[in-house]
Biopython code that builds the backbone (N, CA, C, O; Angstrom):
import numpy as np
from Bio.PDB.StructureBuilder import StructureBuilder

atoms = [
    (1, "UNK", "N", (74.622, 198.329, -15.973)),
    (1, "UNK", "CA", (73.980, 199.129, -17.003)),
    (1, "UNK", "C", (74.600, 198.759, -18.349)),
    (1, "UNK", "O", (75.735, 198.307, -18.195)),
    (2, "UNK", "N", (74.219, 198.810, -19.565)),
    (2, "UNK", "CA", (74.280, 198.096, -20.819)),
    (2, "UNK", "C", (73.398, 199.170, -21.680)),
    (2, "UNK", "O", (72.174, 199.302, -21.644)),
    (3, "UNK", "N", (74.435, 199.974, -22.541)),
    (3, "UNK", "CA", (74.357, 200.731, -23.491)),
    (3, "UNK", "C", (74.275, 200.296, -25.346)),
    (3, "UNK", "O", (75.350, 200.518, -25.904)),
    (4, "UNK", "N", (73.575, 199.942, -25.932)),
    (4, "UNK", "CA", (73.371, 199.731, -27.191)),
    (4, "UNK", "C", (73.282, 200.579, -27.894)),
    (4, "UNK", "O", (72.529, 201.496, -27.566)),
    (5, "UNK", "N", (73.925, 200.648, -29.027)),
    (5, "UNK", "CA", (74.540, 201.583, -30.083)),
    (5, "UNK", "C", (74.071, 201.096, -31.176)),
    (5, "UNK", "O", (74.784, 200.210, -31.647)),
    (6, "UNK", "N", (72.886, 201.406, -31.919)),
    (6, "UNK", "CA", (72.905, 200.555, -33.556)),
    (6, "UNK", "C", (73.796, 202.514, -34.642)),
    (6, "UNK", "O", (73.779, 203.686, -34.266)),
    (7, "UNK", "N", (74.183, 202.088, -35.489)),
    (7, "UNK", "CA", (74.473, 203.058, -36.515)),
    (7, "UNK", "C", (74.018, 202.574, -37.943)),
    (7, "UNK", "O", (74.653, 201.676, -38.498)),
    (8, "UNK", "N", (72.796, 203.227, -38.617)),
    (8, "UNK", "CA", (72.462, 202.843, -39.551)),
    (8, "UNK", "C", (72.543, 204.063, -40.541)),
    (8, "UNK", "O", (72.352, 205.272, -40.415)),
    (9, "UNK", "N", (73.000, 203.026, -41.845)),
    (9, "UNK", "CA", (73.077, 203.770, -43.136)),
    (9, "UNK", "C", (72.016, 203.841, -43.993)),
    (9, "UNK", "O", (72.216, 202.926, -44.792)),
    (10, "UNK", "N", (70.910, 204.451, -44.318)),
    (10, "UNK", "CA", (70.447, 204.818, -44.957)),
    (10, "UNK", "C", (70.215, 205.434, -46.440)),
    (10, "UNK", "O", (70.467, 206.587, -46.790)),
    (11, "UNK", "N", (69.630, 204.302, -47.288)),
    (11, "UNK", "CA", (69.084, 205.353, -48.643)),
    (11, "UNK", "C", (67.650, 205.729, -48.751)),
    (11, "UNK", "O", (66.645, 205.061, -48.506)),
    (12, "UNK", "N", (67.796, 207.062, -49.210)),
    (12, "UNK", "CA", (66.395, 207.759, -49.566)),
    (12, "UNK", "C", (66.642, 208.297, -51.275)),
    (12, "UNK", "O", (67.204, 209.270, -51.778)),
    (13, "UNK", "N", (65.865, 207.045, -51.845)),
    (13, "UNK", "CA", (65.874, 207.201, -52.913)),
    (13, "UNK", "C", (64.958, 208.249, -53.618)),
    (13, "UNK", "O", (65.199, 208.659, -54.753)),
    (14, "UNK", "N", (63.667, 208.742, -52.711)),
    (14, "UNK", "CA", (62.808, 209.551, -53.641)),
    (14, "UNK", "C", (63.348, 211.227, -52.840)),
    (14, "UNK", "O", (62.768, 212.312, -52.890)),
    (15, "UNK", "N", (64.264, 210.961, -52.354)),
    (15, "UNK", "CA", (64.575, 212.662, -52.300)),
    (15, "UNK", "C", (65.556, 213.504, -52.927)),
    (15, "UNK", "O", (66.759, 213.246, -52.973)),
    (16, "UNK", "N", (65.073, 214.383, -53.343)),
    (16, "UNK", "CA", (65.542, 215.530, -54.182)),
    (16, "UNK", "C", (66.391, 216.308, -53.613)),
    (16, "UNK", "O", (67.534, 216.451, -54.047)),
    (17, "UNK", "N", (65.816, 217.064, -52.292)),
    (17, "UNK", "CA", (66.706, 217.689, -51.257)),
    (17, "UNK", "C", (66.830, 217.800, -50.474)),
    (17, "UNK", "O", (66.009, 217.120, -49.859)),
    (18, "UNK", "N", (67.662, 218.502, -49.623)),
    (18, "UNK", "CA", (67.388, 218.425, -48.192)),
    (18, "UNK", "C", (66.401, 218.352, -47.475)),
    (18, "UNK", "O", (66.320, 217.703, -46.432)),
    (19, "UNK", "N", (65.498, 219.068, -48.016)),
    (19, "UNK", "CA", (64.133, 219.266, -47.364)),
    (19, "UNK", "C", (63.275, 218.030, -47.373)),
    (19, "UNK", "O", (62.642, 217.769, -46.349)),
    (20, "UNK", "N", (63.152, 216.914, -48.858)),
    (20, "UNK", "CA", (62.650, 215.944, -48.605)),
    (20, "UNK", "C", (63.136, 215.251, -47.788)),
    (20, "UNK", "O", (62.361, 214.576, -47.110)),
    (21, "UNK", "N", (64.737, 215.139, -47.513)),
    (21, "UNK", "CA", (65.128, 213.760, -46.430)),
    (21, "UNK", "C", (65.458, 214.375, -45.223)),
    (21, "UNK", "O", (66.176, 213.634, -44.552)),
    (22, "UNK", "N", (65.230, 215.377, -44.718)),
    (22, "UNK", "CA", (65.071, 215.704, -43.650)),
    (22, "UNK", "C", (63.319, 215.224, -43.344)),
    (22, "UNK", "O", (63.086, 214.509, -42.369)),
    (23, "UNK", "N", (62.153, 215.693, -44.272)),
    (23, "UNK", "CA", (61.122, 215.279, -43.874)),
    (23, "UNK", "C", (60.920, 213.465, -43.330)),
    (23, "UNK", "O", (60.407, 212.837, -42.404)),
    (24, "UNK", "N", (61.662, 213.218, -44.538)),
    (24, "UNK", "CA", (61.823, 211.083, -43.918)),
    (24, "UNK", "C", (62.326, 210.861, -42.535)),
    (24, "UNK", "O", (62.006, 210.108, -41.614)),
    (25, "UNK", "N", (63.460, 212.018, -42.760)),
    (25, "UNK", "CA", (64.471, 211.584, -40.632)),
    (25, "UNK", "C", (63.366, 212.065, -39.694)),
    (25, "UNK", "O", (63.360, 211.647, -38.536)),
    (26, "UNK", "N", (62.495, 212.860, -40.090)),
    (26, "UNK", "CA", (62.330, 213.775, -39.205)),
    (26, "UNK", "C", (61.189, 212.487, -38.466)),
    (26, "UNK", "O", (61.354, 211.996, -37.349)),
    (27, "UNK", "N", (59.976, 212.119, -39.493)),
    (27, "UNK", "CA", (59.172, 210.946, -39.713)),
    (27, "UNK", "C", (59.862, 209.642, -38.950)),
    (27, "UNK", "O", (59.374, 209.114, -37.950)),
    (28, "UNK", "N", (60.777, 209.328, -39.440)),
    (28, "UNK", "CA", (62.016, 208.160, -38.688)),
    (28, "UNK", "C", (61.693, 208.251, -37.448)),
    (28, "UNK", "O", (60.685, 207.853, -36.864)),
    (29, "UNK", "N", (62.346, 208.642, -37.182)),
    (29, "UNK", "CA", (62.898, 209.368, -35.494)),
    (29, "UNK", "C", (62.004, 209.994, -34.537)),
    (29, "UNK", "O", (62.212, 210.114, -33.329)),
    (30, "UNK", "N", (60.869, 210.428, -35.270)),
    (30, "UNK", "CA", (59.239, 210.171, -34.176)),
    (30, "UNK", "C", (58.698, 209.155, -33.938)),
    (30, "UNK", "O", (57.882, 208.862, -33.064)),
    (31, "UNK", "N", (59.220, 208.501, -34.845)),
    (31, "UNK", "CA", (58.035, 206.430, -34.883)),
    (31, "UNK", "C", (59.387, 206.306, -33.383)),
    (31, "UNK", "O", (59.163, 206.534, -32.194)),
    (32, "UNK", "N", (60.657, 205.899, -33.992)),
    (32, "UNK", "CA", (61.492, 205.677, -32.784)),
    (32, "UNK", "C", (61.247, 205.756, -31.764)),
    (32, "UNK", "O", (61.032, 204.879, -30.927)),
    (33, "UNK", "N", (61.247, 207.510, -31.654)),
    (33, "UNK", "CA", (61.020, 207.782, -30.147)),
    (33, "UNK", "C", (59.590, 207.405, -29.136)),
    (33, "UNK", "O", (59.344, 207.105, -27.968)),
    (34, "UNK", "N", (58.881, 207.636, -30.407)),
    (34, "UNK", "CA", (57.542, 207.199, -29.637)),
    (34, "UNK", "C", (57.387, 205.916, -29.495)),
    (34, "UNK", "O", (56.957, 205.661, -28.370)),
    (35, "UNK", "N", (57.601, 204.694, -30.357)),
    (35, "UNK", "CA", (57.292, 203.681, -29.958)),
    (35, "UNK", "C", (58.559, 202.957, -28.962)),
    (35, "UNK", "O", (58.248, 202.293, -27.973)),
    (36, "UNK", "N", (59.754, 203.139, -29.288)),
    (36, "UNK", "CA", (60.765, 202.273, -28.557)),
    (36, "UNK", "C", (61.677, 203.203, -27.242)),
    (36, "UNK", "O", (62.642, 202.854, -26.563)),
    (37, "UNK", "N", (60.743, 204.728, -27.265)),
    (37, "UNK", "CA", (61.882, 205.544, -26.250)),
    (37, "UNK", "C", (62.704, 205.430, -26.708)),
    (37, "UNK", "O", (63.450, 204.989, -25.835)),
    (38, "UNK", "N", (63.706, 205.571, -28.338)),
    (38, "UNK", "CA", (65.068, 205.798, -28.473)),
    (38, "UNK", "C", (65.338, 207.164, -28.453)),
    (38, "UNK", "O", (64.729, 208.154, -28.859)),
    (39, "UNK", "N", (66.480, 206.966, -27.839)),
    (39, "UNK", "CA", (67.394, 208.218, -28.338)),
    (39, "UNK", "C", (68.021, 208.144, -30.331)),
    (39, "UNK", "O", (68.631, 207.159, -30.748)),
    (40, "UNK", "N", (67.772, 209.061, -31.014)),
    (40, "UNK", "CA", (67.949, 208.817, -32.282)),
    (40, "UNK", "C", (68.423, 210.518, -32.580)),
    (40, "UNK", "O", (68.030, 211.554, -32.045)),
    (41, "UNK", "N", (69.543, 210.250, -33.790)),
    (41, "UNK", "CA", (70.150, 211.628, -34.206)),
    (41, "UNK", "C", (70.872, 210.705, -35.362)),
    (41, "UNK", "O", (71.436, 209.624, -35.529)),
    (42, "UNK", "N", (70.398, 212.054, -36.125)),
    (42, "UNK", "CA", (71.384, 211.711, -37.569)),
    (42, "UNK", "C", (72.350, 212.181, -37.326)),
    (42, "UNK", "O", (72.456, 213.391, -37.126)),
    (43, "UNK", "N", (73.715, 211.024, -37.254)),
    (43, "UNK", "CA", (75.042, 211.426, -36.860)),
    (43, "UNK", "C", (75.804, 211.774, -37.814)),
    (43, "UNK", "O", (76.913, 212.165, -37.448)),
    (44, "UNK", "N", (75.549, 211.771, -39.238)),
    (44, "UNK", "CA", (76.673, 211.615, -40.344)),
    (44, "UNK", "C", (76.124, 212.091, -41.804)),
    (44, "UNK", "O", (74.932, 211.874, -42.024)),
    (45, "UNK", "N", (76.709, 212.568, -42.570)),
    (45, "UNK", "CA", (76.181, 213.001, -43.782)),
    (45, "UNK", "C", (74.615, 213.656, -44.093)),
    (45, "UNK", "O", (73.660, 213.363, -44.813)),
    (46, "UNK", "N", (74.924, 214.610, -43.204)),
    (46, "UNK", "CA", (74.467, 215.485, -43.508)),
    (46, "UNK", "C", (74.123, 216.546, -44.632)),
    (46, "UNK", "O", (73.299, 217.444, -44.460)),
    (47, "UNK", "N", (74.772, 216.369, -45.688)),
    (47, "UNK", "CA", (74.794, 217.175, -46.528)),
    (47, "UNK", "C", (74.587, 216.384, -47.866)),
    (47, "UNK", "O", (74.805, 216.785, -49.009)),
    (48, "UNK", "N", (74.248, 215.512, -47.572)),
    (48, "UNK", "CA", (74.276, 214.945, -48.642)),
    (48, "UNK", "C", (72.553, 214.515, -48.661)),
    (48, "UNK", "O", (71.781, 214.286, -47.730)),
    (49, "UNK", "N", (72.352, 214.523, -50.169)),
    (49, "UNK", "CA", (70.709, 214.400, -50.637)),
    (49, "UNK", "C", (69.504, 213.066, -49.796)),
    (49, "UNK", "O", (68.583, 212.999, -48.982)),
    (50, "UNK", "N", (70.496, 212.047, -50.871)),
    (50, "UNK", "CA", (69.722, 210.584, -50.453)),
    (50, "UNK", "C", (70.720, 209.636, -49.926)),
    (50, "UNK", "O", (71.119, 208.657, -50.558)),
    (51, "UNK", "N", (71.207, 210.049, -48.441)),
    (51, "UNK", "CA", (72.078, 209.042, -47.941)),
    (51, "UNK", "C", (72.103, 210.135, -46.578)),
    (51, "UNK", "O", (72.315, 211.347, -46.607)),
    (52, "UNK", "N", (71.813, 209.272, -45.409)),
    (52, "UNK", "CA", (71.736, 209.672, -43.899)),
    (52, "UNK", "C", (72.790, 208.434, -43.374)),
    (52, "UNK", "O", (73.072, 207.499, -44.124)),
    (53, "UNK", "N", (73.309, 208.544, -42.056)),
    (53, "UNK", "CA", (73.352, 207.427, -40.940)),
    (53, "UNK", "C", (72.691, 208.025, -39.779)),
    (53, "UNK", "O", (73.123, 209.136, -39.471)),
    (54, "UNK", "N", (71.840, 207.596, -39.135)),
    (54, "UNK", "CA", (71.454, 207.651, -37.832)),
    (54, "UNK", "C", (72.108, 206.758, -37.056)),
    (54, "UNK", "O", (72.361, 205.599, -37.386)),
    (55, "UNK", "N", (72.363, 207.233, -36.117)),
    (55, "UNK", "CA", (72.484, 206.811, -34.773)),
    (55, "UNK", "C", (71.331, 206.536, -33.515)),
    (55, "UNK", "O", (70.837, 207.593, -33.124)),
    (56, "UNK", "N", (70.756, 205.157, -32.732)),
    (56, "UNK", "CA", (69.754, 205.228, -31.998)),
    (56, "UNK", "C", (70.921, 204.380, -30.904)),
    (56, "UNK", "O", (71.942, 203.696, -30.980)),
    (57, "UNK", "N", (70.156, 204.848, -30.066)),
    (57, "UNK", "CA", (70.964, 204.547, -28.278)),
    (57, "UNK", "C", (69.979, 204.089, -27.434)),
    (57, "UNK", "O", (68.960, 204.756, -27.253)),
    (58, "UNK", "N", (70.167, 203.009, -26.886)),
    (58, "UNK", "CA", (68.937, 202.318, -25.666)),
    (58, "UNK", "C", (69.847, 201.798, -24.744)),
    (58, "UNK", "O", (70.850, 201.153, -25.046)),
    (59, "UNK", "N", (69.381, 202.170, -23.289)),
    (59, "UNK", "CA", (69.911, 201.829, -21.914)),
    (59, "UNK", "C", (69.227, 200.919, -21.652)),
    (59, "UNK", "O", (68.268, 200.679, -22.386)),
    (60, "UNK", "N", (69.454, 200.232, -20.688)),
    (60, "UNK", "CA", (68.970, 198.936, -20.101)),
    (60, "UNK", "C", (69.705, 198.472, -19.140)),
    (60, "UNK", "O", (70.807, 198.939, -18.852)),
    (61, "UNK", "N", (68.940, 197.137, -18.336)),
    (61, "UNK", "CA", (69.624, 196.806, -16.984)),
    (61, "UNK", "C", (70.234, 195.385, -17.884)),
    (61, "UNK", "O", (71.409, 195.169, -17.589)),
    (62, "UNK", "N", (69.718, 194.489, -18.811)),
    (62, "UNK", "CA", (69.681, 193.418, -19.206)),
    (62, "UNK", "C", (70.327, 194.025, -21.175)),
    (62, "UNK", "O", (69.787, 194.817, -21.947)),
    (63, "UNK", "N", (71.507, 193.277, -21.319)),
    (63, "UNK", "CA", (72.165, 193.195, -22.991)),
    (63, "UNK", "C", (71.191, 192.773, -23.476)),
    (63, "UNK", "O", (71.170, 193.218, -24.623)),
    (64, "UNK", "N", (69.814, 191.790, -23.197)),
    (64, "UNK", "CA", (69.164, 191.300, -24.343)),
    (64, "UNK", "C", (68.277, 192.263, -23.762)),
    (64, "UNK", "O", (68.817, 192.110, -22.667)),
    (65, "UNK", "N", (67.621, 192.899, -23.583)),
    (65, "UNK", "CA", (66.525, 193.663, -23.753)),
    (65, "UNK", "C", (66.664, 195.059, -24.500)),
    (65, "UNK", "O", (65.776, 195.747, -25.004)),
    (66, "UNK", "N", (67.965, 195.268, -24.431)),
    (66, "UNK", "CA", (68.763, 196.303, -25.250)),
    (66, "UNK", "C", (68.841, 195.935, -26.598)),
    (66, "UNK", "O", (68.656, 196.791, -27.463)),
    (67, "UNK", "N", (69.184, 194.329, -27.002)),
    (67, "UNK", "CA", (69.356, 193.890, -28.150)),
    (67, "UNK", "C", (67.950, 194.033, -28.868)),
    (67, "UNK", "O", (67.778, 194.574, -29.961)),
    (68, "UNK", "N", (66.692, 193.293, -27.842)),
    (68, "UNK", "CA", (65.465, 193.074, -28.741)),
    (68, "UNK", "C", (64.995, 194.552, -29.089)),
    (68, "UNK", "O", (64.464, 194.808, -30.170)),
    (69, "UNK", "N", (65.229, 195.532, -28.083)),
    (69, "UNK", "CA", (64.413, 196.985, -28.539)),
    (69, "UNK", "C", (65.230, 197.447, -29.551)),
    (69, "UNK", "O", (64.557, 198.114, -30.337)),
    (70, "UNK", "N", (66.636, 197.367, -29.936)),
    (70, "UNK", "CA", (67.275, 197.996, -31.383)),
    (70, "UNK", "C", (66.900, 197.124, -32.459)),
    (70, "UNK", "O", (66.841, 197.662, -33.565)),
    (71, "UNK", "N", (66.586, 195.684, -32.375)),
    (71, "UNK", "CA", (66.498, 195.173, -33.483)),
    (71, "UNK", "C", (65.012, 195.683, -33.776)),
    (71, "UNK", "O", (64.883, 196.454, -34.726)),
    (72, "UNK", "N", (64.071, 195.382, -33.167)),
    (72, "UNK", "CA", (62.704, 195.833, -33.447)),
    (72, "UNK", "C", (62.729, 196.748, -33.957)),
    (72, "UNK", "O", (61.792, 196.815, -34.753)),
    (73, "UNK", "N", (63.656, 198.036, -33.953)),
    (73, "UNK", "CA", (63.444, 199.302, -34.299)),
    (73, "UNK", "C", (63.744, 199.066, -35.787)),
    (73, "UNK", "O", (62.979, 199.424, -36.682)),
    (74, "UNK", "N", (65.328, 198.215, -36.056)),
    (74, "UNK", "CA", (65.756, 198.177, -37.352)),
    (74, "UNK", "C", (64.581, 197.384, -37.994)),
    (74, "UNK", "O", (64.889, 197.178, -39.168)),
    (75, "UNK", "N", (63.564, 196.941, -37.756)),
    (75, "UNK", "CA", (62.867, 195.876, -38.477)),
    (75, "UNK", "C", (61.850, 197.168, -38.759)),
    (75, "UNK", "O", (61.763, 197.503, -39.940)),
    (76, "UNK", "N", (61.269, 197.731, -38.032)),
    (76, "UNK", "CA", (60.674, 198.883, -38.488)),
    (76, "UNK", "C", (61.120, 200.195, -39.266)),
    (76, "UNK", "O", (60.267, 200.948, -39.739)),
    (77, "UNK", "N", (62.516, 200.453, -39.389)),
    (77, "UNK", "CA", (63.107, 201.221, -40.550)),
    (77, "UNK", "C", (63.169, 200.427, -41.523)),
    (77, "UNK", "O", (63.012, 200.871, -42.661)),
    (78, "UNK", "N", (63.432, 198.950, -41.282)),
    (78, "UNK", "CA", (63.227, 198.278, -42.936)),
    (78, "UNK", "C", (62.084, 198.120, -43.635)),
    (78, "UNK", "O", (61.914, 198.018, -44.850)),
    (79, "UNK", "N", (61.233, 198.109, -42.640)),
    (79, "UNK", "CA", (59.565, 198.393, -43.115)),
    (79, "UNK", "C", (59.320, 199.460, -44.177)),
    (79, "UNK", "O", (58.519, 199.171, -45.067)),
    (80, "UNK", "N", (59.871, 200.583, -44.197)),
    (80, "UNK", "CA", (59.131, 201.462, -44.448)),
    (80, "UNK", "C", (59.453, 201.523, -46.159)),
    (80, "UNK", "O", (60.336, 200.896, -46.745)),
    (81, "UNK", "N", (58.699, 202.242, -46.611)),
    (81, "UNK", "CA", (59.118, 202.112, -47.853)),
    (81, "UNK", "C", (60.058, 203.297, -48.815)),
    (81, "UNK", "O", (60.572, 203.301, -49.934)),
    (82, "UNK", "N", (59.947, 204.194, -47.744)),
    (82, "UNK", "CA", (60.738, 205.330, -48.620)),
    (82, "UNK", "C", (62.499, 205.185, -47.955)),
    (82, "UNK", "O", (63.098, 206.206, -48.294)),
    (83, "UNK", "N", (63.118, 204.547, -47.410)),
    (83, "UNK", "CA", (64.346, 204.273, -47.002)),
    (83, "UNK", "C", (64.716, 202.814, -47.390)),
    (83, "UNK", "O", (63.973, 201.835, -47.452)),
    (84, "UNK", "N", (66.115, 202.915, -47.646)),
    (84, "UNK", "CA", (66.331, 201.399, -47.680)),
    (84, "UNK", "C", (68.010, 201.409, -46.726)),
    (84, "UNK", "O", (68.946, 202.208, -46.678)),
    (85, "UNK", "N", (67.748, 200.207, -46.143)),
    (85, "UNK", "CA", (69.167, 200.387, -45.150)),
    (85, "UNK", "C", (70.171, 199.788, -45.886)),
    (85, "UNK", "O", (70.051, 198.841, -46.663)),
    (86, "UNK", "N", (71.208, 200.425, -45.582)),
    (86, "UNK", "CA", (72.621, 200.104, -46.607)),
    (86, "UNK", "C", (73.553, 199.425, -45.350)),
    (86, "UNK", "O", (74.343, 198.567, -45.742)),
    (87, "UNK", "N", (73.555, 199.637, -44.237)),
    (87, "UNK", "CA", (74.882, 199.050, -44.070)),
    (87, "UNK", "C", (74.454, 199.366, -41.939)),
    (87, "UNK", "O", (73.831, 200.426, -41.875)),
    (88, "UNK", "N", (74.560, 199.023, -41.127)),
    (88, "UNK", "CA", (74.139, 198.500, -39.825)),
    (88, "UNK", "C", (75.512, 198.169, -39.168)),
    (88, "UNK", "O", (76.265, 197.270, -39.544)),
    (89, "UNK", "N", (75.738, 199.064, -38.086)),
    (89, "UNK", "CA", (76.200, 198.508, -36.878)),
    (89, "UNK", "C", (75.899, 198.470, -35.595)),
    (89, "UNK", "O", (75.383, 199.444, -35.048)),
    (90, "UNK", "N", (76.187, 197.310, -34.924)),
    (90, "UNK", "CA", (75.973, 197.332, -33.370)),
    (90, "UNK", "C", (77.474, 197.393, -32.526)),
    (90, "UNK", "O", (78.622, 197.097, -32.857)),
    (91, "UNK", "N", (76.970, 197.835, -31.488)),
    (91, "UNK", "CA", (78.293, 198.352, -30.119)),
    (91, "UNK", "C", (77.236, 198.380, -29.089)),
    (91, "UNK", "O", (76.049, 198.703, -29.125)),
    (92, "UNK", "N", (78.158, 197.868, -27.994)),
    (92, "UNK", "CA", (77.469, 197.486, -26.618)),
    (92, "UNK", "C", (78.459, 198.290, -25.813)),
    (92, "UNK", "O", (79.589, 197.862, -26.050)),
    (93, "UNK", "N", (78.477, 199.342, -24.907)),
    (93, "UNK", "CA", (79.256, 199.923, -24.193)),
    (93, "UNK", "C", (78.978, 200.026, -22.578)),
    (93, "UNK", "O", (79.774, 200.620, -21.852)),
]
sb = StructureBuilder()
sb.init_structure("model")
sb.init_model(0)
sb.init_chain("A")
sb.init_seg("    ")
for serial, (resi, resn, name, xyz) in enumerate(atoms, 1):
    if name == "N":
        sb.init_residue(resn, " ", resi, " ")
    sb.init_atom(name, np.array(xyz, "f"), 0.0, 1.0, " ", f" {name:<3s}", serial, name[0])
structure = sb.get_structure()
């Protein structure tokens, strides 16, 4: 079994307050789940306006099938236009 860990940093430049960048995570993290089955949670900075990290988690029997479903995902948070990613890590556990 082969656990993938991406941790992404996030800017949300058009939000004002909580309420707008909670509406972006909230948006995030349904495309996620629905299209790639991730597990996804904003792990970090919370309190702060226009700056999130999420955390997304994918199991697998195979490291590269774990690899291609997190990268796909990050290619689709870079898509979007109201976030911009600041800073990305991977861990394999």
């Amino acid at each position: 079994m082969v656990v993938g860990l991406y941790t992404v940093e996030l800017f949300i430049s058009g939000s004002q307050s909580l309420k707008d960048k909670r509406q972006v995570l909230h948006g995030i993290k349904d495309r996620l789940h629905g299209k790639f089955n991730l597990s996804v949670a904003e792990v970090d900075s919370q309190d702060l306006w226009q700056k999130a990290i999420l955390g997304m988690a994918c199991v697998s029997n195979e490291r590269s099938h774990v690899n291609q479903v997190l990268e796909q995902a990050l290619n689709l948070i870079k898509s979007m236009p109201a976030v911009e990613v600041s800073r990305v890590q991977l861990e394999f556990l």
